[in-house]
C-alpha positions as CSV (number, residue, x, y, z in Angstrom):
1,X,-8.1,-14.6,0.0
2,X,-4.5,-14.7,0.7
3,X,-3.3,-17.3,3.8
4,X,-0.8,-16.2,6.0
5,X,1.0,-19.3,6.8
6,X,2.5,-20.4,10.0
7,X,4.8,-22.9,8.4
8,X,8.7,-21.7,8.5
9,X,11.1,-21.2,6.7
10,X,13.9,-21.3,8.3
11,X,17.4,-20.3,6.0
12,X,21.1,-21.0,6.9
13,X,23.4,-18.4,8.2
14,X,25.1,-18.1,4.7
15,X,22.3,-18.2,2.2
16,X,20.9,-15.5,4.4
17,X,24.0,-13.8,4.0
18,X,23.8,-14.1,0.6
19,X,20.4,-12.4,0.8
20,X,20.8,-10.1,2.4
21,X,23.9,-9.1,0.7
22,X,21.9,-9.1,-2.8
23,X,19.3,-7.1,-1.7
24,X,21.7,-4.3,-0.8
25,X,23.4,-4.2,-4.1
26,X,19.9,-4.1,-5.8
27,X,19.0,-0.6,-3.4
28,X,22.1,0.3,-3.9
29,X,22.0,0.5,-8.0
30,X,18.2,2.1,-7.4
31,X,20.0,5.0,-5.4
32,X,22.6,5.2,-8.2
33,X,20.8,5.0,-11.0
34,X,18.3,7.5,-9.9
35,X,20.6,9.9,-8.7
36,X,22.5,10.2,-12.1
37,X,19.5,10.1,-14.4
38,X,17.9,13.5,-12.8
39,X,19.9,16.4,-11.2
40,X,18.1,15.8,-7.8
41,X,19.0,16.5,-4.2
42,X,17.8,13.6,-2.9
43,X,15.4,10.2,-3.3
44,X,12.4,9.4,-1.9
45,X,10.0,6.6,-1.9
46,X,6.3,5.5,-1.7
47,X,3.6,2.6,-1.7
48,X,1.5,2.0,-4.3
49,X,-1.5,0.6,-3.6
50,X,-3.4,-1.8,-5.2
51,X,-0.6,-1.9,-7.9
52,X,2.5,-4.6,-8.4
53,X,4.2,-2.2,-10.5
54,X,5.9,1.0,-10.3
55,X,5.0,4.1,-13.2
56,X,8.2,3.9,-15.1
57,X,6.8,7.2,-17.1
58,X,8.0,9.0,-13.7
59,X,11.0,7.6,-13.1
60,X,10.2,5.1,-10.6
61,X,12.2,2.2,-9.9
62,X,10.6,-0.6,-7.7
63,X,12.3,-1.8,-4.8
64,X,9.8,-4.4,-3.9
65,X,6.2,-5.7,-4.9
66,X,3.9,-7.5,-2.2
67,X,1.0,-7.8,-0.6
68,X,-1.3,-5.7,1.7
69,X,-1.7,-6.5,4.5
70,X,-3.2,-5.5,8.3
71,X,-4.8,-5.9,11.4
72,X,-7.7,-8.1,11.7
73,X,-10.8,-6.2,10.7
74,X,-12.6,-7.1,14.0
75,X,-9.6,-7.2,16.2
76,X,-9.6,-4.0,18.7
77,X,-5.6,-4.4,19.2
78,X,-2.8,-4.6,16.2
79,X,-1.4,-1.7,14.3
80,X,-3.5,0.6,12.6
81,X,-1.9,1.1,9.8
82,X,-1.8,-1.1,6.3
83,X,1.5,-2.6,5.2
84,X,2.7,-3.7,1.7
85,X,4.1,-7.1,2.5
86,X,7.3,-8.6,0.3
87,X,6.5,-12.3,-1.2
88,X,9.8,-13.6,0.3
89,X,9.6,-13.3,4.5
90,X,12.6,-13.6,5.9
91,X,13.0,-14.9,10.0
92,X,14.8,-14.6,13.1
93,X,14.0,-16.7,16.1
94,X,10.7,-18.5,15.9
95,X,8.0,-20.5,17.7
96,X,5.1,-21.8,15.1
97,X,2.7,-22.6,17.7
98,X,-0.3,-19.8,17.5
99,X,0.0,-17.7,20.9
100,X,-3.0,-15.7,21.8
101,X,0.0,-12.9,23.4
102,X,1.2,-11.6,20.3
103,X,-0.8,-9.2,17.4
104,X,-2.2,-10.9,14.6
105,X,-1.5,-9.7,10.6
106,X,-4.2,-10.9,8.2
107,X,-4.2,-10.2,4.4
108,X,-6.0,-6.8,3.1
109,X,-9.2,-7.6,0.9
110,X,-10.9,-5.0,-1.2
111,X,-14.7,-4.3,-0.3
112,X,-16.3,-2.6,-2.9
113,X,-19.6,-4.6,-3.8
114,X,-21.8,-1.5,-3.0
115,X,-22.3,1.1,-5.5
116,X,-19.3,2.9,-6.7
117,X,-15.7,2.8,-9.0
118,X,-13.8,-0.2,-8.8
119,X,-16.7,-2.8,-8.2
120,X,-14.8,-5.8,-10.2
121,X,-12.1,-6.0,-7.1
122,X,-14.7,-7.5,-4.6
123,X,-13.2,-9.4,-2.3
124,X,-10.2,-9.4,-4.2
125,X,-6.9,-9.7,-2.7
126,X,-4.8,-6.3,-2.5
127,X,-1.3,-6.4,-4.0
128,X,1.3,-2.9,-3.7
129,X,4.0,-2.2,-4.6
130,X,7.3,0.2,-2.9
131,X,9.0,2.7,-5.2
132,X,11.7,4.7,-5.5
133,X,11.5,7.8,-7.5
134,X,14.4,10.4,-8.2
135,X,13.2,13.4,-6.1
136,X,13.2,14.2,-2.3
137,X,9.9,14.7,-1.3
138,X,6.6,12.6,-1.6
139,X,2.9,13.3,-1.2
140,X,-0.6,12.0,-0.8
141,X,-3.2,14.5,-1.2
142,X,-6.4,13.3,-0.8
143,X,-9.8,14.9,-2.5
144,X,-7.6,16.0,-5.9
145,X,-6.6,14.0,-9.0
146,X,-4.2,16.5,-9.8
147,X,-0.5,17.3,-8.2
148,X,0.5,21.2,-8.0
149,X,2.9,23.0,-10.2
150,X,5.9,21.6,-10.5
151,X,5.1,18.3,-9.0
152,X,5.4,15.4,-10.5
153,X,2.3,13.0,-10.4
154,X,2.9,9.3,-9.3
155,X,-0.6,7.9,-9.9
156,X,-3.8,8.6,-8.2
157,X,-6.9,7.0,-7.6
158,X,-9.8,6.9,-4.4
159,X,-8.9,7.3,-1.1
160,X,-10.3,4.2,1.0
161,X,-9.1,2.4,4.8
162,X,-11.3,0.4,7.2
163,X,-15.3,0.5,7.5
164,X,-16.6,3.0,10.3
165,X,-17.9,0.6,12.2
166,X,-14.5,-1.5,12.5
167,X,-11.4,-0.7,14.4
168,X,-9.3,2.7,12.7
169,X,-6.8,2.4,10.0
170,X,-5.2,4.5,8.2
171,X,-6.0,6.2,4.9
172,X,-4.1,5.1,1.6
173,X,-4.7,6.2,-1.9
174,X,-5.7,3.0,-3.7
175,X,-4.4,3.2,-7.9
176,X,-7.5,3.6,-9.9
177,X,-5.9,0.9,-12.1
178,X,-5.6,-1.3,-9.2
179,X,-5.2,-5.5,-9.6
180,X,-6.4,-7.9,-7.4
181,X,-5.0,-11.0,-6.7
182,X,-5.8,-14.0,-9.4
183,X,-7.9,-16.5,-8.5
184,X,-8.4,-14.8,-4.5
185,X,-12.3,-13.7,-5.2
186,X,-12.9,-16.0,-1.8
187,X,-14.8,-14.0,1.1
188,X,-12.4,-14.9,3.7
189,X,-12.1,-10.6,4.8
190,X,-9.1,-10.1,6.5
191,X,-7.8,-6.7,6.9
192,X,-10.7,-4.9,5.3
193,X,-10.7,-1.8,2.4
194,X,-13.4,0.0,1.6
195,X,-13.7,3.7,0.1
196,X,-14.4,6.8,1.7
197,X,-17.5,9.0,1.0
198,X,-18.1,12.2,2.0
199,X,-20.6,13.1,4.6
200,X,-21.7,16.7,5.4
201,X,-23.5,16.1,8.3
202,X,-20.3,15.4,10.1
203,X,-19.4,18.8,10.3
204,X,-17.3,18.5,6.9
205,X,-17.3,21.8,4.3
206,X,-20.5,20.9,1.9
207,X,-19.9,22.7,-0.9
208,X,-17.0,21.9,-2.1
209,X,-17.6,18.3,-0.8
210,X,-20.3,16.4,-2.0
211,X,-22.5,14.0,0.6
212,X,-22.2,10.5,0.0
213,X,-19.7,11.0,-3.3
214,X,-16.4,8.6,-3.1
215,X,-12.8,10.6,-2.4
216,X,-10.2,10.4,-4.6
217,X,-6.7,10.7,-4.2
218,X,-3.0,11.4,-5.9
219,X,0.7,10.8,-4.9
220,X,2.9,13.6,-6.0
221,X,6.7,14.0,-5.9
222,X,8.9,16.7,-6.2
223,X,12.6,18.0,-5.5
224,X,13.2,21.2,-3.2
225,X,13.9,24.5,-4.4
């Protein structure tokens, strides 16, 4: 399981800078170059989940790969929703010793050992990745594999967030081809992920859903017309 660290880093006013100054000219060439390889009104960009990559079949450049991460899974405060962490944190101001008046951010570990797709990321770490594609509008539908006419299709995969029984997160649309972190199989939970399953006696349309069956999921993209 991935440690979040309290031990600082703590960068000069100039390297910084420097940074920060690098990380604009990479966004910058992103926009560029995706503007001038497509005749598009506009960019737009997603997360990938579970993925370090971006699907350069699409046209996606990546901005940033990372690591999920969340709330606490048995913490009834924190944000609810999952975020795709960069590997390289950069600070303001700071105070290393833990404070119990402040929310706490834990890594996001998969929890799939029950039956179901994607059993061999187990308590797996949960990388992501951000990407920028060359069109203005993104989507995640969830219950289709498939994007509508005209769209183009990012990836898909299964729809998962928290348990029921823990606090409310949000629902992403975890890759199908999704890697966990090497060498985190460790139980140490975290910010929990687990998949969604349909169940008609919640008052949910049964057919066309199926009780108990895993949702899937798909990120779609396309420009205005």
């Amino acid at each position: 399981m991935m440690k979040l660290s309290s031990k600082s880093l703590n960068t000069g006013h100039n390297g910084q800078s420097g940074v920060m100054f690098a990380l604009g000219r990479t966004f910058a060439v992103l926009v560029a170059v995706a503007l001038t390889t497509c005749t598009v009104e506009g960019v737009s960009n997603y997360v990938r989940w579970g993925n370090s990559s971006c699907p350069v079949e699409t046209g996606a450049a990546l901005i940033y790969s990372g690591y999920v991460a969340g709330s606490w899974y048995g913490n009834s405060g924190g944000g609810s929703n999952y975020l795709c962490l960069p590997p390289d944190p950069d600070w303001h101001g700071y105070d290393d010793r833990q404070d119990g008046e402040r929310a706490r951010l834990a890594g996001g570990e998969f929890q799939t050992n029950q039956n179901g797709p994607l059993l061999d990321l187990y308590q797996k770490d949960a990388l992501c990745a951000v990407c920028l594609v060359p069109r203005a509008t993104t989507l995640m539908i969830p219950a289709k594999t498939s994007c509508p006419a005209g769209w183009t299709r990012e990836y898909g995969g299964y729809l998962m967030t928290e348990k029921y029984s823990h606090h409310r997160a949000e629902f992403i649309c975890v890759d199908e081809g999704s890697q966990g972190e090497a060498g985190s199989e460790a139980n140490d939970n975290g910010a929990l992920i687990y998949h969604v399953e349909a169940r008609c006696n919640y008052n949910l349309p049964c057919p066309p859903y199926v009780n108990g069956r895993e949702l899937t999921c798909v990120v779609c993209s396309a420009d205005p017309k």
